[in-house]
C-alpha positions in Angstrom: 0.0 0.0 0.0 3.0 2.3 0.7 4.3 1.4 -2.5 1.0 2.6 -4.3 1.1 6.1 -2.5 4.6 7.0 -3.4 3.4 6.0 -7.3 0.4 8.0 -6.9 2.3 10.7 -5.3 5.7 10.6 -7.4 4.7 9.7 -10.7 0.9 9.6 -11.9 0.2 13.3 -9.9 2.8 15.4 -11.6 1.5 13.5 -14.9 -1.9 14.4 -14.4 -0.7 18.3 -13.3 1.2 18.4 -16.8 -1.9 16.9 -19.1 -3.8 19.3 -17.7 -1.6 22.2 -18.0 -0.7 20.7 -21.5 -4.5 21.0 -22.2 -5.1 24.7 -20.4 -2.4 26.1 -22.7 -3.6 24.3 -25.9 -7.0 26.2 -25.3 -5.7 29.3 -25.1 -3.8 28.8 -28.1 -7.0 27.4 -30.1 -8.6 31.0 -28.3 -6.1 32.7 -29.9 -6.1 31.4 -33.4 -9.8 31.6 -33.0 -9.2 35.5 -32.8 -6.5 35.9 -35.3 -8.8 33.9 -38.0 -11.8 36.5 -37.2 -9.2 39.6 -37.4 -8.3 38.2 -40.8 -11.7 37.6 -42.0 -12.3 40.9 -41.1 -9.1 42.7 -42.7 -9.8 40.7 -46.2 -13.4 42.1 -46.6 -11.9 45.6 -45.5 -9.5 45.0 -47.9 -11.5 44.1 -50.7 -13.9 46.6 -50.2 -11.0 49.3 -50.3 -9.9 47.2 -53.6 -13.8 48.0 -54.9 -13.7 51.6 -54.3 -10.4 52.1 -56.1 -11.6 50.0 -59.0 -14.7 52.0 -59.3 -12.3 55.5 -59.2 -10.5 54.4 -61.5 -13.3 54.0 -63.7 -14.5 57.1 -63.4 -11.4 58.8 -63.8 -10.9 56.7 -66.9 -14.1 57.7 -68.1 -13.7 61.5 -67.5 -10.5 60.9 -69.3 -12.2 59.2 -72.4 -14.9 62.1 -72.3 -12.2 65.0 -72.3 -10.1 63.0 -74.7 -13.3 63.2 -77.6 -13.9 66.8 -76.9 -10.2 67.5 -77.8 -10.6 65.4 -81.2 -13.8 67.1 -82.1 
């Protein structure tokens, strides 16, 4: 019986204390990931929304462009 407190105390305790600090850490680290994948979801659509708006600028200003181009040829 002495023999099984010494294991218990010795060997499957400070395995037990490191599985579950093992296990704390790795949710914290799936927490984390969990945010950084949100903050990137969120940066592409900004992103591509600021992508959009210059497209469409550049459009216009190309247009404008075209416009004043035709009333120089006429």
């Amino acid at each position: 019986m002495e023999l099984m407190n010494e294991i218990m105390a010795w060997i499957v305790a400070p395995v037990a204390a490191f599985v579950w600090l093992m296990y704390r850490t790795q949710q914290q680290h799936t927490t984390s990931i969990a945010v950084l994948k949100a903050e990137n979801a969120a940066q592409n659509l900004s992103h591509d929304r600021e992508i959009k708006e210059i497209r469409e600028t550049v459009k216009a200003i190309f247009q404008k462009l075209d416009g004043i181009e035709q009333s120089l040829r006429k």
